[in-house]
N, C-alpha and C positions, 0 to 999 in steps of 0.2 A: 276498464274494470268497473264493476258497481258494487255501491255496499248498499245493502238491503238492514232496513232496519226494525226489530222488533219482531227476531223469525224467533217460529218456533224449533227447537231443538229435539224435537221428539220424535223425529223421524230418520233423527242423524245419531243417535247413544241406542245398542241394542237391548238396554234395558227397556227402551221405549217410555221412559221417562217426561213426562211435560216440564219444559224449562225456555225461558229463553234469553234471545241473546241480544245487546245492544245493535249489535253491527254481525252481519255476515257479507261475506265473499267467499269466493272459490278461485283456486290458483290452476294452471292446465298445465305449466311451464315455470323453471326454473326463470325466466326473463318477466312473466307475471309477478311471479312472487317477490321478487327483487325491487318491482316496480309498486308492488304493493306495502313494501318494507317503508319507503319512499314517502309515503302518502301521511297528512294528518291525520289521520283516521287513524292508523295503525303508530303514530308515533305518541300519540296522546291517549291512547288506551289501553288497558292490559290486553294480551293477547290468550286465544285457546286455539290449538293449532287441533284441528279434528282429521284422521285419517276415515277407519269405518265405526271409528263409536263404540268398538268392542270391548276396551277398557276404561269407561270412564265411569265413574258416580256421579251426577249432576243433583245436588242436594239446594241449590238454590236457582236463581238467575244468572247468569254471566253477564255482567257490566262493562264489559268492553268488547273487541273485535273478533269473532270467529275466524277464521280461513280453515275453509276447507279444502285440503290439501289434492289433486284429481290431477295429479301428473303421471299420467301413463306412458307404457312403450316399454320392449325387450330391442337388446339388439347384441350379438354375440359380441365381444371385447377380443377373445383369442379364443383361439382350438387348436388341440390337440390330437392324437391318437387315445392318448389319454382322458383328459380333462378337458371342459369349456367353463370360461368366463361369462357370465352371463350377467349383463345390466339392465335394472330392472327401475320403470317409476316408480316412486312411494307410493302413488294413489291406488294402483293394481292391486287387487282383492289378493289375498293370499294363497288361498285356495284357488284360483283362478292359474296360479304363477306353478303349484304346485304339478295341476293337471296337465298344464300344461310340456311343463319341464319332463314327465313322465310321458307324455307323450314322443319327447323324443329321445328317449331311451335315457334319461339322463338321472343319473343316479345319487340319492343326498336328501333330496325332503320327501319322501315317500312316507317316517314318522311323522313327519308335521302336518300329515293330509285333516282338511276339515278343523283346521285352529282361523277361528273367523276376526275378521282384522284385516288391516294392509300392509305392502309390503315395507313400508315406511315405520307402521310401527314396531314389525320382527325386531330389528335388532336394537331398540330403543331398549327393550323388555328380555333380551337375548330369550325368544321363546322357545318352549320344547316340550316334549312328548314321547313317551314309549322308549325312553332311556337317549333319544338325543336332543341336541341344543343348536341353536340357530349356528353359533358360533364354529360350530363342524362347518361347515358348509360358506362362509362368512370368508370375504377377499376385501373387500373393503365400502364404504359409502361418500356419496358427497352432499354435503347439510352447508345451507346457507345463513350463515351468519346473520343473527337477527339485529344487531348494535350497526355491523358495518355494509350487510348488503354482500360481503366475497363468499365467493364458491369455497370451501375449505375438502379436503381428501381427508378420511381416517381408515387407519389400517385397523386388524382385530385389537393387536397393544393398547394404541390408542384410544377405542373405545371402552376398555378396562370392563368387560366381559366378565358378571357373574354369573349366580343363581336369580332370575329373573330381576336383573339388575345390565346398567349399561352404565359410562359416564353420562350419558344424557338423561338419567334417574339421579344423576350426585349433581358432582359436578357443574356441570353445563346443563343443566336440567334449567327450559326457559331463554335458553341462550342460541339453541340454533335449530333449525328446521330439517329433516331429512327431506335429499330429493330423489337421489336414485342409488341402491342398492347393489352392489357386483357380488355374485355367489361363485364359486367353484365347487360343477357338479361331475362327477366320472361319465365318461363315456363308455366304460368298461369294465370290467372286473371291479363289479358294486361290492361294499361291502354292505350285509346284510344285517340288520339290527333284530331280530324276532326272539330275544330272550323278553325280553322286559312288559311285565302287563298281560295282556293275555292273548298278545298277535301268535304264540307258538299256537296254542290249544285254539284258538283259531280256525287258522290255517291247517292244523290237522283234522278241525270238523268239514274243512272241504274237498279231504284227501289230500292237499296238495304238497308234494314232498318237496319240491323246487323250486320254492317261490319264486317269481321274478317282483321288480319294484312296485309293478304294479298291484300284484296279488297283494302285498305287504300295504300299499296305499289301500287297496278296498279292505283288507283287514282289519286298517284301524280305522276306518270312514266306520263298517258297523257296528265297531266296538264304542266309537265317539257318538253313535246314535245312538245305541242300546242305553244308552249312560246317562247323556247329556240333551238339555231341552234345547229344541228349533229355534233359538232367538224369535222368529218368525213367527211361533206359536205361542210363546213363552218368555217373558222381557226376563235377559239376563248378562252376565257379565264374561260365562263361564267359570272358572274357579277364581271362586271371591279372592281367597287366603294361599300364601305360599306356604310351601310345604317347611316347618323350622325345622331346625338344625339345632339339635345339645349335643350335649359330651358325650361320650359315652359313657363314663361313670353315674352320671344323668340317667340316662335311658334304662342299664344295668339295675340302678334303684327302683325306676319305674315299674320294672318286669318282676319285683318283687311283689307288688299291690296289681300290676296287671300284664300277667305270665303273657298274655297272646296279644300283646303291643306290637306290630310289627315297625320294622327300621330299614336303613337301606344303609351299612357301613361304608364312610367317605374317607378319605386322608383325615390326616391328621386326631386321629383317635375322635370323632366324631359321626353322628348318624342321623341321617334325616327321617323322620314320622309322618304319615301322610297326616296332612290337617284334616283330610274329611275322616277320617277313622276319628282323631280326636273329638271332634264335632258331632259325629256319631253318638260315640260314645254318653260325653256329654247331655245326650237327649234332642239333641235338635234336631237331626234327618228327618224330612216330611212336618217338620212346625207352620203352622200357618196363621196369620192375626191381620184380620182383615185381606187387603189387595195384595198382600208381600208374603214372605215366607223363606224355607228351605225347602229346595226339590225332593222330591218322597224319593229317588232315585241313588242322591247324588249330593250330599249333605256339604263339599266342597261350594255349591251352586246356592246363590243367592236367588230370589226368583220378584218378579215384579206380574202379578198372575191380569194384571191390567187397572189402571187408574190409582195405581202407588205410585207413593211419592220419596224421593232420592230421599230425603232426612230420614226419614222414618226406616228405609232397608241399612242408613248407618247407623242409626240409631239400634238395630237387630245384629248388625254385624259388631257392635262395641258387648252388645250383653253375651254376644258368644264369646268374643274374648275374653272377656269377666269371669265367664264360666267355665272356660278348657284352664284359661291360669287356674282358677281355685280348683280345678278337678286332679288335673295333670301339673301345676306350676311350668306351662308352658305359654309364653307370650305368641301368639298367631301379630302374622304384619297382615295387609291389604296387599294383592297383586293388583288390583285395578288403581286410577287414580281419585281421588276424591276432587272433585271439583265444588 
């Protein structure tokens, strides 16, 4: 293994972000990483485990050791007539795993087409899209223990699966490394998610009355482009801010001062509010001050327009919060991670 010293980090956070880092490496292999756990280097330093960069803030330096995570490989676990188990490295692009799975008729991340990241970090963040969540699809993971070096198994339970939350966000958040991923995807009689967002009307502008998974995966590929900026063009995080959750007695008052607030009613007498509506609202969609900004598009979307700096987009992202509380008395969290 080698650790490289004094990399830069800007070509590894899709904010595109300059920062960098004492110590980097890269892991291929569950027996790498183990052996890199091992090492002074990683025992004497704080660690930042990097999958594709999709969610991170990098508002300063990192003073200790990167690993970057690049453990690839699928290989079925079990099949069915029904079902396949399918395990998957961390390091595999998400989209990569998505296209692919759809390629073999296999039914389950068709919503999550085009959410960029690795497969290591899906269920860190239980992510989702278009009304599902990683955790449909979710059989189990194996993460290596960063204190002891052992292989550990977690079933869904165990991961304690929420709204863009995982135990490895609480919990064990800093304590163990994902390395390979097992989904359970149908082999058949898919069910088919197209209420949510705007995959029906869609799908109806391309005639199509029968979707298959695929139709539904390029649905929301044009819808997630119509929307959201190219990383590749545009440094960013995706949606900065999760979407909060009040009461409903909450929301009900709200619809008194602003009738056309939309909600999406949950259990237990509660309703989630899109954050980018609030933000909207608030004045911020298309703000720009210097290199940073809000997407003119996509007010969820924090943006780095080139040669911005991590402090300064949290430093926009705390005065949105200031200003959806004082507008709406709604507290917005971070989806991404602030480093």
């Amino acid at each position: 293994m080698q650790f490289h010293k004094d990399i830069s980090l800007k070509s590894h956070n899709t904010f595109g972000l300059e920062a960098k880092t004492k110590l980097f490496t890269e892991v291929n292999s569950i027996v790498e990483l183990q052996e890199t756990l091992k090492t002074e280097e990683a025992q004497a330093n704080p660690l930042l485990i990097l999958g594709g960069g999709s969610n991170i803030l990098l508002t300063q330096d990192f003073d200790g050791l990167t690993i970057k995570n690049t453990i690839t490989g699928k290989s079925i676990i079990k099949e069915t007539d029904d079902y396949v188990l399918v395990k998957v490295g961390a390091g595999e692009a998400w989209h990569d795993f998505v296209t692919y799975a759809i390629e073999q008729n296999w039914g389950g991340t068709e919503n999550l087409s085009l959410i960029p990241g690795t497969v290591g970090a899906a269920p860190m963040q239980n992510i989702g899209a278009y009304g599902i969540e990683l955790k449909e699809i979710f059989e189990s993971l194996e993460a290596v223990n960063i204190e002891t070096g052992e292989i550990e198994t977690f079933n869904q339970d165990q991961c304690q699966f929420g709204y863009r939350e995982s135990i490895f966000k609480k919990n064990l958040k800093g304590k163990y490394i994902i390395a390979h991923v097992t989904f359970r995807l149908t082999r058949k009689d898919h069910q088919l998610h197209i209420e949510y967002g705007a995959i029906k009307s869609t799908l109806e502008e391309l005639k199509i009355k029968s979707p298959t998974i695929e139709d539904i995966s390029n649905a929301v590929i044009s819808i997630r482009k119509s929307k959201l900026p190219d990383p590749k063009e545009i440094g960013n995080s995706g949606s900065f801010f999760k979407n909060p959750t009040i009461t409903k007695i909450s929301f009900e008052s709200l619809k008194v001062d602003h009738p056309e607030i939309p909600g999406y009613e949950l259990p237990n007498n509660e309703v989630k509010v899109p954050a980018g509506w609030l933000i909207e609202k608030a004045g911020w969609k298309g703000y720009t001050n210097g290199n940073i900004g809000v997407h003119k598009k996509q007010a969820l979307v924090l943006v780095n327009y080139g040669g911005g700096k991590g402090k300064d987009i949290w430093a926009l992202a705390e005065e949105i919060q200031a200003s959806v509380m004082k507008k709406f008395g709604i507290e917005l969290h971070p989806e991404v991670n602030i480093i």
